[in-house]
C-alpha positions in Angstrom: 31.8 -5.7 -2.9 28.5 -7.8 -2.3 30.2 -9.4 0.9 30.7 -5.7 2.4 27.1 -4.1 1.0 25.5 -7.2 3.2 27.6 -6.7 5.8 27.4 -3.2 6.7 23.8 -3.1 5.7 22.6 -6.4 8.4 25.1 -4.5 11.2 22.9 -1.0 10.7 19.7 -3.3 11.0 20.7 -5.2 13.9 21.6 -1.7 15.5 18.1 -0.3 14.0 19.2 2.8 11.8 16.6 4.2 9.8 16.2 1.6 6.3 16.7 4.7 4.1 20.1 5.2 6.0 20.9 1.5 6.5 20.7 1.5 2.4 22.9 4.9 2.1 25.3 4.2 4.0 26.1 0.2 2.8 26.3 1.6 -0.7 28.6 4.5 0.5 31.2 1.9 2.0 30.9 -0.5 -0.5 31.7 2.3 -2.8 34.5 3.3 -1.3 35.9 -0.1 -0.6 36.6 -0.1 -4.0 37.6 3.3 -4.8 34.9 3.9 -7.0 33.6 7.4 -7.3 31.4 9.2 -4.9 29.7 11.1 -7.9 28.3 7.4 -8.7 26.3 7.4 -5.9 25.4 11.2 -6.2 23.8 10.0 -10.3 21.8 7.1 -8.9 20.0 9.0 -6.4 19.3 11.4 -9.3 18.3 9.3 -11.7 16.0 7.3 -9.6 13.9 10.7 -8.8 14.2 12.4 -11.8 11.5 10.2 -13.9 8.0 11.9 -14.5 6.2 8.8 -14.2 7.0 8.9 -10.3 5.8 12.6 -10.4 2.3 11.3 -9.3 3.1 10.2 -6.1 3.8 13.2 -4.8 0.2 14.8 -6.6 -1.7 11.5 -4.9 0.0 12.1 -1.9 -1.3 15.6 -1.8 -4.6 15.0 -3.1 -5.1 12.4 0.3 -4.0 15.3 2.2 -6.5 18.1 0.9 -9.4 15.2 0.9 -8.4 14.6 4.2 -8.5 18.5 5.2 -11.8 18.6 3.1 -13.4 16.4 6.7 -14.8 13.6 3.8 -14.0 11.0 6.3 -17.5 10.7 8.2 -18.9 10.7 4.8 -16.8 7.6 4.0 -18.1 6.1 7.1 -21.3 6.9 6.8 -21.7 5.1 3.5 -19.9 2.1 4.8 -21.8 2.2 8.1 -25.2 2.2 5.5 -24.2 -0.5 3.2 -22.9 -3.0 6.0 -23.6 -1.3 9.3 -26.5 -3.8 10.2 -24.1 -6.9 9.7 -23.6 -8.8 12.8 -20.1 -7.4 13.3 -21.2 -4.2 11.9 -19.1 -1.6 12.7 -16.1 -4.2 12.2 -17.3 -4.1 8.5 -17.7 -0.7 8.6 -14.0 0.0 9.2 -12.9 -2.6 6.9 -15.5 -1.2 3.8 -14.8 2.3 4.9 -11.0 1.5 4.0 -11.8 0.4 0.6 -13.5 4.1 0.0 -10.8 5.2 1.6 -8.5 3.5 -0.6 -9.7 5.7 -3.6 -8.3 8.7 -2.2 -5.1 8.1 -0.3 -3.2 5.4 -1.9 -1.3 4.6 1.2 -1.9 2.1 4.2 -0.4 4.9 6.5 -2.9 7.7 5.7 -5.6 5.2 6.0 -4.9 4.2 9.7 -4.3 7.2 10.7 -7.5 8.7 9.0 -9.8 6.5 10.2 -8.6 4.8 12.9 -9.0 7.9 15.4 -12.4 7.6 14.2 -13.3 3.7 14.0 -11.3 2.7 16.8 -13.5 4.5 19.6 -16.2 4.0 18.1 -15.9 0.1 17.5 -14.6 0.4 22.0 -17.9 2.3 23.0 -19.8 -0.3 21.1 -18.3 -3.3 23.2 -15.7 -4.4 20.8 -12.0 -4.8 22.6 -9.4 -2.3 21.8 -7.1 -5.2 20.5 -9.8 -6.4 18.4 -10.7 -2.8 17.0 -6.7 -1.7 16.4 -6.4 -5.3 14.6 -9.3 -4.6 12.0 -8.4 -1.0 11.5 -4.9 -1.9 10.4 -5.5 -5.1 8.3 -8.5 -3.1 6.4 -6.1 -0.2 6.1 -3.5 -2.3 3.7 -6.0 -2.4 1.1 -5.2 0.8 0.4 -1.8 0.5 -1.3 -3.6 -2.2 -3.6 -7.1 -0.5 -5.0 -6.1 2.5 -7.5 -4.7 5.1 -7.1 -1.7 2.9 -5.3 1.9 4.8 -4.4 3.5 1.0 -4.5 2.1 0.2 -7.6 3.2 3.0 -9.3 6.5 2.6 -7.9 6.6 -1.0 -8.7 5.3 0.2 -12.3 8.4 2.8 -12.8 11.0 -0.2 -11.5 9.6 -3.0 -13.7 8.9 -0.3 -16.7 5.3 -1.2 -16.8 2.0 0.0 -17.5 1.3 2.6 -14.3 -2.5 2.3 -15.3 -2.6 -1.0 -16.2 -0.9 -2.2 -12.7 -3.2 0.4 -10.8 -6.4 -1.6 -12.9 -4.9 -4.9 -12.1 -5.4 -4.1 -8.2 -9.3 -3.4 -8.0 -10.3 -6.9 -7.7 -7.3 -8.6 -5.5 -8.1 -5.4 -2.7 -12.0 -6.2 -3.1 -10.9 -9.6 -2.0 -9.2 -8.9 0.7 -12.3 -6.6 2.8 -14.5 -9.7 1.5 -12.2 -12.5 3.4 -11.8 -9.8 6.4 -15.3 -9.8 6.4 -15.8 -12.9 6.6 -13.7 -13.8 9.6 -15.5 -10.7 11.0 -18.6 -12.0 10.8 -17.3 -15.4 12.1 -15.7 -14.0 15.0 -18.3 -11.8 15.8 -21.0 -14.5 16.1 -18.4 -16.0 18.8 -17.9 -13.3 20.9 -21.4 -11.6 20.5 -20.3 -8.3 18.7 -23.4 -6.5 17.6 -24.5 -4.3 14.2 -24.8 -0.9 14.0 -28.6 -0.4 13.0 -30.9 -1.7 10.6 -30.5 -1.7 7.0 -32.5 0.8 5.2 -32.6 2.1 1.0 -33.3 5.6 2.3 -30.1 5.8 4.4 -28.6 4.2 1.6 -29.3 6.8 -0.3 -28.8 9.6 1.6 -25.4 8.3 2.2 -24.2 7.8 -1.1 -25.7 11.5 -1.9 -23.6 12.4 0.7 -20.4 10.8 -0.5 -21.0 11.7 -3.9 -17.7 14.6 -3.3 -15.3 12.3 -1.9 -15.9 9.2 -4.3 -16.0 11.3 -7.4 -12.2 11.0 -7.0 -11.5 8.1 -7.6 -13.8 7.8 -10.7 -12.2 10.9 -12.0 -8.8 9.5 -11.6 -9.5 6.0 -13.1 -12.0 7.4 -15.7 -9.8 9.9 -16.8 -6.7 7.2 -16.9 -8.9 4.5 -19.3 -10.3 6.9 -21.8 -7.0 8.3 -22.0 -7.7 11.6 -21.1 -4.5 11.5 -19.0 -1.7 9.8 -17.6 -1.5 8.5 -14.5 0.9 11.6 -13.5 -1.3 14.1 -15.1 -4.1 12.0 -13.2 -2.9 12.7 -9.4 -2.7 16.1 -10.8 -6.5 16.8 -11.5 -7.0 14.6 -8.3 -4.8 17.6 -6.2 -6.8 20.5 -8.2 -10.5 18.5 -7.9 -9.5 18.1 -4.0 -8.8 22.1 -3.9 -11.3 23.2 -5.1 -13.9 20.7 -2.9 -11.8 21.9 0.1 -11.7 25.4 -0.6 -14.8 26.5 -2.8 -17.6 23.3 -2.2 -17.1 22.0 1.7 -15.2 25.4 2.6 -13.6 23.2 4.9 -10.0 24.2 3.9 -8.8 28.6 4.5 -6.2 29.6 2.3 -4.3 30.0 5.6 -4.3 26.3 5.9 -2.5 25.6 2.8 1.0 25.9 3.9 0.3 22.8 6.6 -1.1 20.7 4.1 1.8 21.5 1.9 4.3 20.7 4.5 2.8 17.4 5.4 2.3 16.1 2.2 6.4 17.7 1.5 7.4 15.7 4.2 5.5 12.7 2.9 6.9 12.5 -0.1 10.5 13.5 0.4 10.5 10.5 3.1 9.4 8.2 0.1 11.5 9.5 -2.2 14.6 9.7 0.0 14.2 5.5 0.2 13.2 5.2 -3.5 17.1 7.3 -3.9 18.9 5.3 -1.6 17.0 2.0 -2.4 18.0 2.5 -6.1 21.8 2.8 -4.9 21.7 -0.1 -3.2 19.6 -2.3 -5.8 22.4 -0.2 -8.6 25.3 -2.2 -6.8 24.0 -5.4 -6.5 22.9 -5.0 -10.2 26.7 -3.6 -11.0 27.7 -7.0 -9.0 25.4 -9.3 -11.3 23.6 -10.2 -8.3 20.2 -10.5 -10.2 21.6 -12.6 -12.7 23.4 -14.6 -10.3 19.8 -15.1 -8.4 18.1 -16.2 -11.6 20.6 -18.5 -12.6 19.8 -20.2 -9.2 16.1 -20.4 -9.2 16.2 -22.0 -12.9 18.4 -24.7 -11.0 15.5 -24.9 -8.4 12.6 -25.7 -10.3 11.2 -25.2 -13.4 7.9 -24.2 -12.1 6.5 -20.6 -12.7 4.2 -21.8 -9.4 6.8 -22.9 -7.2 9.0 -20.0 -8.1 6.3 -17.8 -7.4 6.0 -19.2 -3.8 9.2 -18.9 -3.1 10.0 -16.0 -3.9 6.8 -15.0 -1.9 8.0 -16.5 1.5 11.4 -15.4 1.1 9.5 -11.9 0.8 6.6 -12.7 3.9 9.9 -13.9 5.9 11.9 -10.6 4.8 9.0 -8.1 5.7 9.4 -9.3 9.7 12.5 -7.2 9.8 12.8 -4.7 6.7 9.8 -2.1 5.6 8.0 -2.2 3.0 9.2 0.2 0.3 12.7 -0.6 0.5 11.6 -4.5 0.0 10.0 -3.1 -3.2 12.6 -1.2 -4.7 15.6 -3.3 -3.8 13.9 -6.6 -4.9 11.8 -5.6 -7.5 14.9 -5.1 -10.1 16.1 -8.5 -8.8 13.1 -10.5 -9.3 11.7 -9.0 -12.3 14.2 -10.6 -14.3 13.5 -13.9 -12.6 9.5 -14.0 -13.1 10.2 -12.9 -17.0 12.5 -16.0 -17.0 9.5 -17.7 -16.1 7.4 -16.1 -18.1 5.5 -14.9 -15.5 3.1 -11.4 -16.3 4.6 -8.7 -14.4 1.5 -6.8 -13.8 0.2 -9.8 -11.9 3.6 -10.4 -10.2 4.1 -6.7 -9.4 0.5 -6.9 -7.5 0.9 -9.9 -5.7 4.6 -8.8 -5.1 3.1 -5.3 -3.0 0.1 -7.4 -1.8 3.3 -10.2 0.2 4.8 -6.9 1.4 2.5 -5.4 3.2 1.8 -8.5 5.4 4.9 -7.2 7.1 3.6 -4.1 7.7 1.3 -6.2 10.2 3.4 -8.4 11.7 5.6 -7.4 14.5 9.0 -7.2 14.9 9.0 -4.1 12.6 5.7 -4.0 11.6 4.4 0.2 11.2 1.4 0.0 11.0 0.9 -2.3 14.0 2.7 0.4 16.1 0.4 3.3 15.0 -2.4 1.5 15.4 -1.3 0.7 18.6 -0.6 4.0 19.6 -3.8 5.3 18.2 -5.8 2.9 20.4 -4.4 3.0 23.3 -3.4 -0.7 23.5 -0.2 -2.9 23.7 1.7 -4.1 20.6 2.0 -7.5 21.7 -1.7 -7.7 22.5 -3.1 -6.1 19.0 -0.3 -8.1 17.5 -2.5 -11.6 18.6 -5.4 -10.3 17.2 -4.0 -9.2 13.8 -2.6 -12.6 12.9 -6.2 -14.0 11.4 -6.4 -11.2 9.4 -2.9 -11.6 8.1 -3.8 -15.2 7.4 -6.9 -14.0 5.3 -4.7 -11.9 3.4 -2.5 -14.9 2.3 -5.5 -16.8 1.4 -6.0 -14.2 -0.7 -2.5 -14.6 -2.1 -2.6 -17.8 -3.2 -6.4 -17.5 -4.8 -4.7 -15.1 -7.2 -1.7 -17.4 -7.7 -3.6 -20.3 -8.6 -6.2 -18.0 -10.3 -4.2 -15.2 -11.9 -7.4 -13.7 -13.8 -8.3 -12.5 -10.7 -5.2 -10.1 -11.2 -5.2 -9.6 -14.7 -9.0 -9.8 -16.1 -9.7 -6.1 -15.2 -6.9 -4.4 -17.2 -7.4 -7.4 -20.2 -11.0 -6.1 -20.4 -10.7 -2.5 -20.0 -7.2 -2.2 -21.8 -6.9 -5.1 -24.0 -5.2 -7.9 -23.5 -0.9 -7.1 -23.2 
């Protein structure tokens, strides 16, 4: 069965069917090259939707939507813009810091680049910055926010592994905080080189006006996360009040949002989620069958022959992963893999809330790097600019990003100290 699930499902890449079909329709011939029933498949798709912990995905989706219908965005920019605006490379840092605000709301790299980067990206061009340069900062600062809470990975990595949702969406603070700071600092760097300017002066009064400001859109996050560590709610119940907080500051406060504009923002965040949960369904057939194969077993069995490392394994499994994410998307690298390697890293001994971040962390450098890479291509489309050319200039950011990688590796506190401190220790 394994030999025809690979083979059917490398033929539909090669010819470049959708993943979430590629998945569907390798586990539908492998199915029925055994005569296995087709109600099978029919259960796993259920079962892998039907869990109330995934239920906040679609409410954080949501919530980035209404924020994002709210108009909070220049807000978020204008507090980044105060804080590190007068940097050399200023607005650079802007776009970067304005992504880690950002971050708090949406959850997902996508929203982020879209969001802002039909903001920052002409804005960074009229201020003498090239378009490659601007598209290149705009999509590496945009895959912090999968990592800094409230992350849809995470909680889908959380639901896979059976772990903690707020503990894993803790763990992410500092590793996403890391990566702006080593952006920044090849910013800065590169900025001296080619003589990009700052944005203004630095000033406590526009610092404060600016956080006064951004006082509706940040409360957000701190409502989620607050809520979350006193126990108040669950992280479902969580993306919940974010959706109702984010109504009523759309509708009632800002009175940027009609009640006629509801439907829209339904529909996009509908079709949001039902594409992420029509991969997490046909994802969890495909990771069902290799499971149903002993395929997981079969891989931990082999990396116990390899080394005896928790390290090395750890770096393995991360370039088979950077290697992987050239040619497959995201989410489907999580939900397939995750069930294989989790048994692997507890082999290991390995934490899985500090595997499961560095694990979505690996993954989304492939969102960068071209030939697949999504958020490249919107980028690219958004600024006006050739994928090949923005694809140059993203490559020292992705290296920053793996620096960041192995500091947590070698330094795994950096992962873990947040939710230790605030949760106790697992």
């Amino acid at each position: 069965m394994l030999t025809t699930l690979f083979t059917v499902f490398f033929i539909c890449l090669l010819i470049k069917v959708p993943i979430a079909f590629t998945m569907g329709l390798s586990a539908l011939v492998a199915v029925l090259s055994q005569g296995m029933p087709l109600t099978t498949l029919i259960t796993r798709m259920f079962v892998a939707v039907d869990s109330f912990p995934l239920m906040a995905i679609p409410f954080f989706i949501l919530a980035g939507e209404l924020m994002n219908a709210a108009e909070l965005t220049n807000q978020i920019l204008n507090l980044a813009k105060a804080f590190v605006g007068h940097i050399k490379g200023g607005l650079a840092m802007v776009n970067i810091w304005a992504s880690v605000f950002f971050a708090g709301l949406s959850g997902s790299a996508t929203a982020d680049n879209a969001a802002l980067g039909s903001l920052e990206i002409p804005m960074m061009v009229k201020d003498g910055y090239s378009k490659e340069f601007s598209v290149a900062v705009t999509i590496a600062s945009s895959t912090v926010g999968p990592i800094i809470p409230p992350s849809i990975m995470l909680v889908m990595y959380a639901v896979i592994a059976n772990v903690s949702i707020s503990r894993i969406l803790i763990a992410g603070f500092i590793p996403g905080v890391l990566m702006a700071l080593f952006m920044s600092f090849y910013v800065y760097y590169i900025s001296g080189k080619r003589g990009y300017g700052s944005a203004g002066k630095f000033s406590i009064h526009n610092c404060i006006i600016a956080i006064k400001e951004a006082i509706l859109p940040m409360m957000m996050p701190i409502i989620i996360m607050g809520g979350i560590l006193s126990g108040i709610f669950t992280a479902t119940e969580a993306g919940v009040v974010a959706t109702v907080y984010a109504l009523i500051v759309g509708l009632f406060v800002r009175r940027t949002i009609k009640f006629k504009d509801l439907p829209e923002i339904l529909l996009r965040a509908a079709g949001t989620t039902s594409v992420a949960l029509l991969i997490t369904a046909m994802a969890s057939m495909f990771s069902w069958l290799l499971a149903w194969e002993s395929f997981p077993s079969t891989v931990t069995s082999f990396m116990v022959g390899l080394t005896s490392s928790p390290t090395v394994i750890i770096f393995l499994i991360l370039g088979f992963l950077i290697f992987l994410g050239l040619f497959v998307e995201g989410i489907p690298v999580l939900i397939v893999f995750a069930p294989i390697l989790v048994p692997v890293i507890n082999e290991f001994g390995i934490d899985p809330i500090f595997f499961g971040v560095i694990l979505v962390i690996t993954i989304l450098v492939g969102s960068l790097t071209p030939p697949v890479g999504s958020l490249l291509y919107l980028g690219s489309s958004i600024g006006g600019t050739s994928v090949m050319a923005a694809g140059k200039e993203v490559w020292p950011f992705v290296f920053m990003i793996i620096c960041v990688i192995i500091l947590c590796i070698m330094v795994p506190q950096l992962v873990l100290f947040l939710p230790n401190l605030l949760m106790g220790a697992a």
